[in-house]
Structures are given as C-alpha cells and as structure tokens.
MOPAC internal coordinates of N, CA, C and O (Angstrom, degrees):
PM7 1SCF
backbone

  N    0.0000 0     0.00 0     0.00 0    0    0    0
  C    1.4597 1     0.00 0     0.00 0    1    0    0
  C    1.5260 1   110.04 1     0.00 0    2    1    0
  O    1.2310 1   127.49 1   -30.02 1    3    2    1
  N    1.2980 1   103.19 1   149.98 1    3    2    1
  C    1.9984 1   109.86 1  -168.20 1    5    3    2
  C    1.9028 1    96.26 1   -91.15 1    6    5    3
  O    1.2310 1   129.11 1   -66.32 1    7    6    5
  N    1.0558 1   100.05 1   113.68 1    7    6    5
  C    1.5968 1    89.58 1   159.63 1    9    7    6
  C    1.4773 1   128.42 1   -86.76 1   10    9    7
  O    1.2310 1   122.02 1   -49.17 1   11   10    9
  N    1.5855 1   113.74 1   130.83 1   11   10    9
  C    1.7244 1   106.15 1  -145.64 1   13   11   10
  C    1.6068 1    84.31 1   -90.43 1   14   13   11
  O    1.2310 1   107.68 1    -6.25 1   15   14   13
  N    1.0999 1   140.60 1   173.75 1   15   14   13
  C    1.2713 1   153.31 1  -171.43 1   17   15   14
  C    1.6766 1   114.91 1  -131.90 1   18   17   15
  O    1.2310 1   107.20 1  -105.90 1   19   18   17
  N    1.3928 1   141.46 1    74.10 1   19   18   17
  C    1.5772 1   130.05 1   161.04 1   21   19   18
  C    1.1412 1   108.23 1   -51.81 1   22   21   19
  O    1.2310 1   122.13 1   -32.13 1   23   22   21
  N    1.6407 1   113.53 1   147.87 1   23   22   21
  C    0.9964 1   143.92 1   161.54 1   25   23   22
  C    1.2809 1   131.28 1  -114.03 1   26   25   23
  O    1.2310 1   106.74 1   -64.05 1   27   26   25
  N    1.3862 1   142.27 1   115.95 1   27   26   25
  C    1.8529 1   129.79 1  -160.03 1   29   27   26
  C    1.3215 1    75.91 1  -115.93 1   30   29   27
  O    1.2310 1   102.12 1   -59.89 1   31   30   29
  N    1.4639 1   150.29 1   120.11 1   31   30   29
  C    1.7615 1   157.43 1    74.49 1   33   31   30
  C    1.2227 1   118.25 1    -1.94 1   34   33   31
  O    1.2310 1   109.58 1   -80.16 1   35   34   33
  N    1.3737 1   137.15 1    99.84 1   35   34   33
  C    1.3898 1   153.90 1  -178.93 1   37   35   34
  C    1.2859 1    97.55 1   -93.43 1   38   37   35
  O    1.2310 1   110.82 1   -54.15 1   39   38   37
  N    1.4475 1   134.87 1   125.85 1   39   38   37
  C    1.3794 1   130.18 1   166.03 1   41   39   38
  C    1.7695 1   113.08 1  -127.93 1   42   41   39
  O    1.2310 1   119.72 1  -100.68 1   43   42   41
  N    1.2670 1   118.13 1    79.32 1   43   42   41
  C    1.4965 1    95.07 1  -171.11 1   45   43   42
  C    1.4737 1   103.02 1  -117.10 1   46   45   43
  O    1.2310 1   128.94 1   -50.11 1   47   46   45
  N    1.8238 1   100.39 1   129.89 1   47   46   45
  C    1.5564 1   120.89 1   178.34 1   49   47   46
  C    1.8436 1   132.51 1   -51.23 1   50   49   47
  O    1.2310 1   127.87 1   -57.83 1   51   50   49
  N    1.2674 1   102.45 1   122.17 1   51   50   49
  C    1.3696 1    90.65 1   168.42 1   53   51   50
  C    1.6947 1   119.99 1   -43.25 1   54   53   51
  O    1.2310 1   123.57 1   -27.32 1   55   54   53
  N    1.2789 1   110.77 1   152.68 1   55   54   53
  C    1.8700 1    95.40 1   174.52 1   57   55   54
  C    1.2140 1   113.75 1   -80.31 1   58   57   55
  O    1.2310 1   130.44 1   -50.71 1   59   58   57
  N    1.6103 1    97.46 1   129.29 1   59   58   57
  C    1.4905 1   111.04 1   167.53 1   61   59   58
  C    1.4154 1   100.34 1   126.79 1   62   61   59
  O    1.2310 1   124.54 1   171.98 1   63   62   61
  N    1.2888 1   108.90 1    -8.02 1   63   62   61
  C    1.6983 1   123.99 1  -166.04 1   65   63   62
  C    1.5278 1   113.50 1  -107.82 1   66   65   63
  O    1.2310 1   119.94 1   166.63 1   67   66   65
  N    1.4510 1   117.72 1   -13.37 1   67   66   65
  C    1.4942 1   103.82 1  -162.24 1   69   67   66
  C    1.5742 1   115.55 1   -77.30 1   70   69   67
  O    1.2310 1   121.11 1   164.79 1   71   70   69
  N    1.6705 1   115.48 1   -15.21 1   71   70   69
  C    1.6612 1   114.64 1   162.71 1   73   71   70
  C    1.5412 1   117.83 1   -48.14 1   74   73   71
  O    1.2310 1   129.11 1   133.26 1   75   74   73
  N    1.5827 1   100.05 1   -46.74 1   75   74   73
  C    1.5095 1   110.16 1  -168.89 1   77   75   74
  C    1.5203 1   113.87 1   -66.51 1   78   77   75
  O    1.2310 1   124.48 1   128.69 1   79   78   77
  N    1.5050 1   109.01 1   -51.31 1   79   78   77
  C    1.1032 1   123.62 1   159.80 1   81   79   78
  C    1.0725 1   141.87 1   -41.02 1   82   81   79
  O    1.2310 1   116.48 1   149.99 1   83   82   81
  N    1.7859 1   124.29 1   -30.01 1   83   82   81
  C    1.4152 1   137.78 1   151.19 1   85   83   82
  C    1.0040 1   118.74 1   -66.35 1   86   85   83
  O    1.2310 1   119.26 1   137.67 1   87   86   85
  N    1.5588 1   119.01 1   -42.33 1   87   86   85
  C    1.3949 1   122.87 1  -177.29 1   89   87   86
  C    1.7376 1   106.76 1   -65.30 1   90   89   87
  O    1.2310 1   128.47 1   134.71 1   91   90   89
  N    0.8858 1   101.28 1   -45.29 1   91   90   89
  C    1.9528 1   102.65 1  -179.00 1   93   91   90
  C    1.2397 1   105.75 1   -50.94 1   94   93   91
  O    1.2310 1   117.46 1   120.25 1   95   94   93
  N    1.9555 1   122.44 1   -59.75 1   95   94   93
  C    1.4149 1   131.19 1  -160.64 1   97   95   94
  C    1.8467 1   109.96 1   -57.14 1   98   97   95
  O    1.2310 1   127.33 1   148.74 1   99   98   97
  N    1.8232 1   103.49 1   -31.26 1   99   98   97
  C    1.6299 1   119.75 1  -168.15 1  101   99   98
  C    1.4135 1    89.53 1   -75.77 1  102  101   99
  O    1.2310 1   117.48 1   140.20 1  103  102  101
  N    1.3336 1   122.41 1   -39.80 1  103  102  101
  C    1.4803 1   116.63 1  -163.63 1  105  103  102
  C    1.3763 1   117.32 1   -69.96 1  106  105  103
  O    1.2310 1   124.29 1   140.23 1  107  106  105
  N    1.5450 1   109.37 1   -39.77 1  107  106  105
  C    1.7412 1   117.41 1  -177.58 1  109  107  106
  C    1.6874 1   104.42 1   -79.31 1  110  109  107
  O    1.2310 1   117.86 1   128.61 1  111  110  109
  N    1.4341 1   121.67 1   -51.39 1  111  110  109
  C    1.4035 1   134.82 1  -171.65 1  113  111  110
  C    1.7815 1   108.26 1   -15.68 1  114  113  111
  O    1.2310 1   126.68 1   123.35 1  115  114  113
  N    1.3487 1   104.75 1   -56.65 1  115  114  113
  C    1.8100 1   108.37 1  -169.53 1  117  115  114
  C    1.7572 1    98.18 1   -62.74 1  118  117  115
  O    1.2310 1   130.23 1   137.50 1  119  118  117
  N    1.4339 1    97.87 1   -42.50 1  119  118  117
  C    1.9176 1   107.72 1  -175.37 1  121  119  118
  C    1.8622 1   105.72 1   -47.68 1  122  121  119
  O    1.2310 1   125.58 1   129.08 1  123  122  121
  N    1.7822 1   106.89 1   -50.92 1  123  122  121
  C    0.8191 1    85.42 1  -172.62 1  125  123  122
  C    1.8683 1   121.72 1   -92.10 1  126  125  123
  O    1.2310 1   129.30 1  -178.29 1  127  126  125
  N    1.0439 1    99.67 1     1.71 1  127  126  125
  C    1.8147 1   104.91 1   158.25 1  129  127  126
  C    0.8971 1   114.38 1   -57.24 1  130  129  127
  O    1.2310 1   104.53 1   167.53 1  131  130  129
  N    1.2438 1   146.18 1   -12.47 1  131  130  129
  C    1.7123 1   146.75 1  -155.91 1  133  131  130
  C    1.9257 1   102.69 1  -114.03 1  134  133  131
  O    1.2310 1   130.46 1   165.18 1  135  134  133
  N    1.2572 1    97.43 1   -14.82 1  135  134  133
  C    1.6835 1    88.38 1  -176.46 1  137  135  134
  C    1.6492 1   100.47 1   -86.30 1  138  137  135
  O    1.2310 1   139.45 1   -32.38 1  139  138  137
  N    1.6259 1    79.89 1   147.62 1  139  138  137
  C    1.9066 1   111.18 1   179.43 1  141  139  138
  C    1.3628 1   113.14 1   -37.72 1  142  141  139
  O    1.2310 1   115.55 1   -58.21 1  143  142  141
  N    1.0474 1   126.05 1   121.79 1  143  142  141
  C    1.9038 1   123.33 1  -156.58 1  145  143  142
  C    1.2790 1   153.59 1    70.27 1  146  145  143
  O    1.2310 1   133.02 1   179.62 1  147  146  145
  N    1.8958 1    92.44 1    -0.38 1  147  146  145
  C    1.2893 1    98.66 1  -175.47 1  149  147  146
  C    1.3178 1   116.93 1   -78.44 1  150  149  147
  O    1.2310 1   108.55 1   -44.70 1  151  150  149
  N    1.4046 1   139.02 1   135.30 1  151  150  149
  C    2.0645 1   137.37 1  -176.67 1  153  151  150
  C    1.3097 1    91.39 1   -91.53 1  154  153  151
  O    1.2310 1   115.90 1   116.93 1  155  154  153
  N    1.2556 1   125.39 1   -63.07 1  155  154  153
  C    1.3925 1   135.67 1  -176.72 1  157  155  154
  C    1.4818 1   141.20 1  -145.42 1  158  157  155
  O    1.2310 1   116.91 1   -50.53 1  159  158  157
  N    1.1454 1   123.48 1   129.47 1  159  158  157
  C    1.3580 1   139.87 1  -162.26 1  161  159  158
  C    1.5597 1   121.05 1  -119.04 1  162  161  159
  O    1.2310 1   127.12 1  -155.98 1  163  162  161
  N    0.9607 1   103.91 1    24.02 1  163  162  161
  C    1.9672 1   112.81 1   169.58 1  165  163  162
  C    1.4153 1   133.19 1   -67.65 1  166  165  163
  O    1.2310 1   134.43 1   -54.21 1  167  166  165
  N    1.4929 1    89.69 1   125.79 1  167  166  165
  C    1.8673 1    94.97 1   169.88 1  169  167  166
  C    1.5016 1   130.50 1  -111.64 1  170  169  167
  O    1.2310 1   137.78 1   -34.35 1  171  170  169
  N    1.3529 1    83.15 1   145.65 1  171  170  169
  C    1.2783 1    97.68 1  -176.46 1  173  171  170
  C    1.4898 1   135.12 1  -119.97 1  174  173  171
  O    1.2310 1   113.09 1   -18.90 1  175  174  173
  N    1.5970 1   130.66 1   161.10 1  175  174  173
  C    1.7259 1   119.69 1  -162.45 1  177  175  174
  C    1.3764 1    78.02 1  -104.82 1  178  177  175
  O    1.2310 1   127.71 1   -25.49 1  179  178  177
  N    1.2928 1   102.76 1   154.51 1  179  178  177
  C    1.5445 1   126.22 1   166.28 1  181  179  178
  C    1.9632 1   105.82 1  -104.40 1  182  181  179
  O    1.2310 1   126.29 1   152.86 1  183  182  181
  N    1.2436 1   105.51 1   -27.14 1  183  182  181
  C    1.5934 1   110.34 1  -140.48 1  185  183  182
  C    1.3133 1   129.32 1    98.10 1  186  185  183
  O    1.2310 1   121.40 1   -42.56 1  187  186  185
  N    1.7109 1   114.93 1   137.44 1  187  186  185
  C    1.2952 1   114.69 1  -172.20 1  189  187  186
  C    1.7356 1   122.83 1    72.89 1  190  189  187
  O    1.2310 1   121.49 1  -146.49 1  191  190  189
  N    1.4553 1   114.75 1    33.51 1  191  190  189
  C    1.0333 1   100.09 1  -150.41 1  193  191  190
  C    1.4768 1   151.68 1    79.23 1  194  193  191
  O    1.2310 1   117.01 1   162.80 1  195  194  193
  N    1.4261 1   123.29 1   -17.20 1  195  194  193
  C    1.4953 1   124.44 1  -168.18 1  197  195  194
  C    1.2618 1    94.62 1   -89.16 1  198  197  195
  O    1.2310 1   121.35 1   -28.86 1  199  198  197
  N    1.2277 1   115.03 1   151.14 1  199  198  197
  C    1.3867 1   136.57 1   164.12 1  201  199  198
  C    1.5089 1   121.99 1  -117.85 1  202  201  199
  O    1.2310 1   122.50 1   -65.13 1  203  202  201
  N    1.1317 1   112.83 1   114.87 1  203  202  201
  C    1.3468 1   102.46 1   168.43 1  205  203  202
  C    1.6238 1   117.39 1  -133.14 1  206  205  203
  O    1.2310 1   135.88 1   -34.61 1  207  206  205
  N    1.4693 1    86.86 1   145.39 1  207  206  205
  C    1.4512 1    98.09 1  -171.94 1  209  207  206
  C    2.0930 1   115.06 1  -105.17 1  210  209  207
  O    1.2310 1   136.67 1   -63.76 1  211  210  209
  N    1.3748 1    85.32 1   116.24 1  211  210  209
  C    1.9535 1    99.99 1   164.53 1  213  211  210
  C    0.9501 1   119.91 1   -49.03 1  214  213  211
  O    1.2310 1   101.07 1   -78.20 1  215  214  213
  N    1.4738 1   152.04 1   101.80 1  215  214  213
  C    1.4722 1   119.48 1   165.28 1  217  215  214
  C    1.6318 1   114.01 1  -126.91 1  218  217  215
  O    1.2310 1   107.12 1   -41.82 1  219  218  217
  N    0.9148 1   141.59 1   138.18 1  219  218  217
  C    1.5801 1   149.06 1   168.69 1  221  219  218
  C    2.1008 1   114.85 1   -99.89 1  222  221  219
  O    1.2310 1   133.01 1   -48.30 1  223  222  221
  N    1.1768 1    92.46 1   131.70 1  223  222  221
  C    1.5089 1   106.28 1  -174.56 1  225  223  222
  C    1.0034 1   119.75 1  -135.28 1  226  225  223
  O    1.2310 1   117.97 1   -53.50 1  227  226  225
  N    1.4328 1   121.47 1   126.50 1  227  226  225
  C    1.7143 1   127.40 1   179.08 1  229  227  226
  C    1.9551 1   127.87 1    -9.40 1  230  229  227
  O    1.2310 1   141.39 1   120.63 1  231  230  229
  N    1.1889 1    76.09 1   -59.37 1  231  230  229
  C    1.7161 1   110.16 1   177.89 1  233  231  230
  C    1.4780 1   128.76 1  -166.27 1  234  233  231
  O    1.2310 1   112.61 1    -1.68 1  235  234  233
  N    1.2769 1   131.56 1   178.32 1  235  234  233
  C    1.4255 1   124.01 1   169.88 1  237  235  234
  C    1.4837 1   120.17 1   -34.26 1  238  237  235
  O    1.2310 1   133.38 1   116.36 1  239  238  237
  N    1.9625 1    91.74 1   -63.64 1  239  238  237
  C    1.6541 1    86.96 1  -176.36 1  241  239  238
  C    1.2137 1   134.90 1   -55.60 1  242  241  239
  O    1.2310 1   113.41 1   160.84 1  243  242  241
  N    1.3520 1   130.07 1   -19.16 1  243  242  241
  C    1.2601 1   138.23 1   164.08 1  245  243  242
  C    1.8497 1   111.28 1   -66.64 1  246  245  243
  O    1.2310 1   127.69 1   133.87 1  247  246  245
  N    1.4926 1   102.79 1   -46.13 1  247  246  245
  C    1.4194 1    82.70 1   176.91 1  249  247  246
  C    1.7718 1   124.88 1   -73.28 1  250  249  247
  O    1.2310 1   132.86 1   158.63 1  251  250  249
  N    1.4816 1    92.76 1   -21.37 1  251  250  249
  C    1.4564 1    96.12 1   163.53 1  253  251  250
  C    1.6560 1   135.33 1   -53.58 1  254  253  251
  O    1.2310 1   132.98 1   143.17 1  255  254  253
  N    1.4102 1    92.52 1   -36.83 1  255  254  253
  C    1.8943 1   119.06 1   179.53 1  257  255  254
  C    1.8964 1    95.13 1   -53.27 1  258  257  255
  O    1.2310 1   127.54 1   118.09 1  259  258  257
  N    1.6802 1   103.09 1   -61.91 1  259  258  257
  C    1.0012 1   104.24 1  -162.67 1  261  259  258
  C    1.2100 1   118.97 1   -62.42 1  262  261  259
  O    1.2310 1   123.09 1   154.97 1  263  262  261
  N    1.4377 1   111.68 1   -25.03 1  263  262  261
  C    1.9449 1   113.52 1  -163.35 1  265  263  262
  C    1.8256 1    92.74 1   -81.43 1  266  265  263
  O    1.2310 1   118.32 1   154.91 1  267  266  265
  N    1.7847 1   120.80 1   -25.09 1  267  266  265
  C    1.7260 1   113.92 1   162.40 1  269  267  266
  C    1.2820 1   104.08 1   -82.59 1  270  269  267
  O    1.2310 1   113.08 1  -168.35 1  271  270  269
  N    1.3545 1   130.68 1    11.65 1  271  270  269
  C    2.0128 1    86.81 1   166.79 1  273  271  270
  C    1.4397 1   112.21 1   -85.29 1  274  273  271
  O    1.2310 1   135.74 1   -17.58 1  275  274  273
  N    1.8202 1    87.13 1   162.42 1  275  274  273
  C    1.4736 1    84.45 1  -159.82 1  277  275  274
  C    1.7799 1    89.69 1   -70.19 1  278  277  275
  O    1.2310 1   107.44 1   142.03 1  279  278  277
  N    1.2574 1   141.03 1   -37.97 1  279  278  277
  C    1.5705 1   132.42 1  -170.53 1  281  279  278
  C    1.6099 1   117.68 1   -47.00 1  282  281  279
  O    1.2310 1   123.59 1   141.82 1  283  282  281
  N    1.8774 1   110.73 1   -38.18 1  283  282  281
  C    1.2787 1    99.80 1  -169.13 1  285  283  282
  C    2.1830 1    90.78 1   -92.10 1  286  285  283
  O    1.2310 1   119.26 1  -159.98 1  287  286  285
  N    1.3078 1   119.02 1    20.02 1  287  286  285
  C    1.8030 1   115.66 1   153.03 1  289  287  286
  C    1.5693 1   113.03 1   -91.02 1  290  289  287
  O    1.2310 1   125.98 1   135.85 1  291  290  289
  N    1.2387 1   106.10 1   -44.15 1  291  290  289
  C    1.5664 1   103.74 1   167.56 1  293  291  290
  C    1.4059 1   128.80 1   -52.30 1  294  293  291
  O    1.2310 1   124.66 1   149.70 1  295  294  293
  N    1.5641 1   108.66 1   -30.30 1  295  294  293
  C    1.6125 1   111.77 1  -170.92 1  297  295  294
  C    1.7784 1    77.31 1   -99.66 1  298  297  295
  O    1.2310 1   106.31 1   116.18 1  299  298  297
  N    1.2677 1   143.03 1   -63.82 1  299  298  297
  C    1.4043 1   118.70 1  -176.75 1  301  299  298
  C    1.7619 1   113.84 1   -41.48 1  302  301  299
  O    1.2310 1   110.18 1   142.95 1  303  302  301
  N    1.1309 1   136.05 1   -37.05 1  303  302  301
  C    1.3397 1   127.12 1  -166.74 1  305  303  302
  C    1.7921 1   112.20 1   -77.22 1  306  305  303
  O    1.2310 1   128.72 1   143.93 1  307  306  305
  N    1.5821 1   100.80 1   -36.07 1  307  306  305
  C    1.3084 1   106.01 1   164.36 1  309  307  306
  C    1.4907 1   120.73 1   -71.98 1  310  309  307
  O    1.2310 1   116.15 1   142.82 1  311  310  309
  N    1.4093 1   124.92 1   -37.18 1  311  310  309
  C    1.3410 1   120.58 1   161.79 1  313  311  310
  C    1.2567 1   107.41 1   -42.54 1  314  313  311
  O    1.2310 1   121.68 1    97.58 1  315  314  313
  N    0.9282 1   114.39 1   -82.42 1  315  314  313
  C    2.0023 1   125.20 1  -158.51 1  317  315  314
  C    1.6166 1   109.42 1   -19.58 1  318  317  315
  O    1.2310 1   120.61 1   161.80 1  319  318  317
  N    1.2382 1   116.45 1   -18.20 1  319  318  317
  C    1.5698 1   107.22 1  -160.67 1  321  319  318
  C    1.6086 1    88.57 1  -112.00 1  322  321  319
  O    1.2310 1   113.96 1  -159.26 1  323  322  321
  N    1.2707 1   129.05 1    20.74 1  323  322  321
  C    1.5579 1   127.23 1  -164.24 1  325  323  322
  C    1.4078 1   107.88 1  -124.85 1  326  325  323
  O    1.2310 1   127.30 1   154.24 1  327  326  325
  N    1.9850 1   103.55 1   -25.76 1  327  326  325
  C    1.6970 1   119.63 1  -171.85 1  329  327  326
  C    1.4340 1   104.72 1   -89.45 1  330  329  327
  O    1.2310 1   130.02 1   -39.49 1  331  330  329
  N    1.5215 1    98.28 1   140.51 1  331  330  329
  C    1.4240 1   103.46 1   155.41 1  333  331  330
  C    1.5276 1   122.50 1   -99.73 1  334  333  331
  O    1.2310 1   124.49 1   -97.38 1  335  334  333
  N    1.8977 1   108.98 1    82.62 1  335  334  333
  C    0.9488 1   109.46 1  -157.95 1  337  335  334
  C    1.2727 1   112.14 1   112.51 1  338  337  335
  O    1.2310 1   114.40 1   -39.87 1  339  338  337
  N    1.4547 1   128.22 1   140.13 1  339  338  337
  C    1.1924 1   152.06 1  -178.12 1  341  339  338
  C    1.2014 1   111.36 1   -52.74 1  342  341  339
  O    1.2310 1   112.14 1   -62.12 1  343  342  341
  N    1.7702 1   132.43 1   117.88 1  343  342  341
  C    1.2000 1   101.78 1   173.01 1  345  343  342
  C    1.4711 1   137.30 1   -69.62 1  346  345  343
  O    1.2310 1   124.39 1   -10.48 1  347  346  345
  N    1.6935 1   109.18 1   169.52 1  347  346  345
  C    1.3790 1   104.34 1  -154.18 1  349  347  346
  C    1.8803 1   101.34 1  -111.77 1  350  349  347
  O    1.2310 1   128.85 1   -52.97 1  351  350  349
  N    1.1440 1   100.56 1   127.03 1  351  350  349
  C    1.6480 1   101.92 1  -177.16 1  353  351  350
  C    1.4214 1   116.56 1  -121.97 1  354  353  351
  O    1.2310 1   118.87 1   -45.26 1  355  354  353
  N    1.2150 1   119.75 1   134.74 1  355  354  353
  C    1.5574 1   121.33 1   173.68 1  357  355  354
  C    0.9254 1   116.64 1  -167.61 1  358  357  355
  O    1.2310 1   125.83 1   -51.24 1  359  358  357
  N    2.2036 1   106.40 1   128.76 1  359  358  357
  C    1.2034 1   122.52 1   -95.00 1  361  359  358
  C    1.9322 1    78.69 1  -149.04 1  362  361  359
  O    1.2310 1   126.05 1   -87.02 1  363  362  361
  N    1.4613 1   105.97 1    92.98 1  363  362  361
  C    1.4552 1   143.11 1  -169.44 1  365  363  362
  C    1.2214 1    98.70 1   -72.13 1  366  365  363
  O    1.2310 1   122.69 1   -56.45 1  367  366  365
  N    2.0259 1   112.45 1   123.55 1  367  366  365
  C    1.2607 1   105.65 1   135.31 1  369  367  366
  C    1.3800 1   127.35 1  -120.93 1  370  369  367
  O    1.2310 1   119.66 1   -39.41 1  371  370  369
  N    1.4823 1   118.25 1   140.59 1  371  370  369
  C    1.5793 1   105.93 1  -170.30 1  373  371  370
  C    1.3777 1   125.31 1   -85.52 1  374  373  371
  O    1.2310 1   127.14 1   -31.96 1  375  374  373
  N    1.3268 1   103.87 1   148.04 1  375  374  373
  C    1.9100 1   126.55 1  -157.38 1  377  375  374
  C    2.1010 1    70.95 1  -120.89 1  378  377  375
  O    1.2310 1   113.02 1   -85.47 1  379  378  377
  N    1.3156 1   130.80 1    94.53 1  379  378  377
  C    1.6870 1   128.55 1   149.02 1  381  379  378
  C    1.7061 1    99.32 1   -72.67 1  382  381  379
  O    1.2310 1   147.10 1   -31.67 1  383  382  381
  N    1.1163 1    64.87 1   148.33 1  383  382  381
  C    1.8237 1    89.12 1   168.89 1  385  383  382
  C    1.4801 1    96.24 1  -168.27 1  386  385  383
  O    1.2310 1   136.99 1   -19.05 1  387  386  385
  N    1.7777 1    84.69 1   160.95 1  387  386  385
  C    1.4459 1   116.42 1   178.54 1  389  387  386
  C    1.8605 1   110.26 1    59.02 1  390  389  387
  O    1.2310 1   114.47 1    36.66 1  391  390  389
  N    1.0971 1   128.07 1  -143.34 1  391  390  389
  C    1.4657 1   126.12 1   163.28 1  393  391  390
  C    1.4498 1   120.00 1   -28.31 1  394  393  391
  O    1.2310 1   126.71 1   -68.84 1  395  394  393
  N    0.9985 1   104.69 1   111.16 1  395  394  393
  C    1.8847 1   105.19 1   174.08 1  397  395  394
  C    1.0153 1   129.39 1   -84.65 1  398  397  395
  O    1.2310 1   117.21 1  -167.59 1  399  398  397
  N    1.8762 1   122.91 1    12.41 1  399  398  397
  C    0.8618 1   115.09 1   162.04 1  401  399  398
  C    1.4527 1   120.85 1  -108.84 1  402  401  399
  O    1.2310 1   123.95 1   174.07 1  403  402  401
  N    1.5406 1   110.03 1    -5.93 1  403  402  401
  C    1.4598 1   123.74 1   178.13 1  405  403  402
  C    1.8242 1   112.17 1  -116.06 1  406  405  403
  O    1.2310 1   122.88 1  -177.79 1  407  406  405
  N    1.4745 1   112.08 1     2.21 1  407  406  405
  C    1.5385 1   120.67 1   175.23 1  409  407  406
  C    1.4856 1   130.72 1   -95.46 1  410  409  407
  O    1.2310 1   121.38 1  -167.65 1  411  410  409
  N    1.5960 1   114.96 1    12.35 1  411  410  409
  C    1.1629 1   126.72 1   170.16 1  413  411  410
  C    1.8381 1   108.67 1  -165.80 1  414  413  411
  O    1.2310 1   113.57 1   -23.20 1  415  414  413
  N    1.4102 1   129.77 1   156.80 1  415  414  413
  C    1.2769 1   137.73 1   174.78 1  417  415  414
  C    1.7607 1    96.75 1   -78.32 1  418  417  415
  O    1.2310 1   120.10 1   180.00 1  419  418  417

C-alpha cells in the first residue's frame, strides 16, 4: 500500500511584499501540479497576505522528487527574499477514520 503524504506550506510576506509574493506562488502553482506524484497542489488565503498551499503526494519519494527539482529551487530562491521568515512546512501523515471518503485528503 502507497502511503499518501499531506503537506500544509505556510508562506507569509514581508510587508509590502504580498502582491509580489502572490504573483510568484500563481506563477509556479500549475509548474508544480505537473510533478510525478503530485494528487494535489492548492492554494490557499489565510488573511493578511499568507498563502498557504495544500498539497497531497503519492508517497515520500515523490515528495522528495519535488523538494529536488531544480523549478520548485528557483521558485524557493525567488521566494526567500519575499518571506517574512523561513517558509513554514508540515509534512502530514494520514490516521482516516470513520467515513473513508470524508476521513483523510
């Protein structure tokens, strides 16, 4: 059995940055839908600027693939100068219960 892997992506902008900062996240987002394993890659507003992005992946190795391509280092290297603060990642495994179609992503 494949263990699927969530991911919650915290991205919140220095001030003065969160236009630039959306515009970058909209620009890479489809790029990173396209890598080998990805289920899902959605973003989302928190408020104030934050963005955070959903994503679900086959298994590790796929999320591993993705954290080396070189595209999602380019969109990290251009981020970095946009965050206030390192982005924040945390890196889900699912425990379903009850209904299996509403007890895990």
């Amino acid at each position: 059995m494949t263990e699927l892997i969530v991911v919650v992506a915290t991205l919140r902008p220095k001030q003065g940055s969160a236009e630039a900062l959306s515009a970058l996240v909209e620009q890479y987002v489809p790029v990173g839908q396209q890598d080998e394993g990805n289920l899902r890659y959605a973003l989302h507003e928190a408020g104030e600027g934050i963005l955070v992005m959903l994503e679900q992946w086959r298994d590790q190795q796929a999320l591993e693939a993705h954290g080396a391509n070189p595209a999602f280092t380019e969109f990290s290297t251009a981020a970095k100068d946009l965050l206030d603060g390192p982005l924040e990642v945390k890196v889900l495994r699912p425990r379903p219960l009850g209904d299996t179609a509403k007890g895990a992503l």
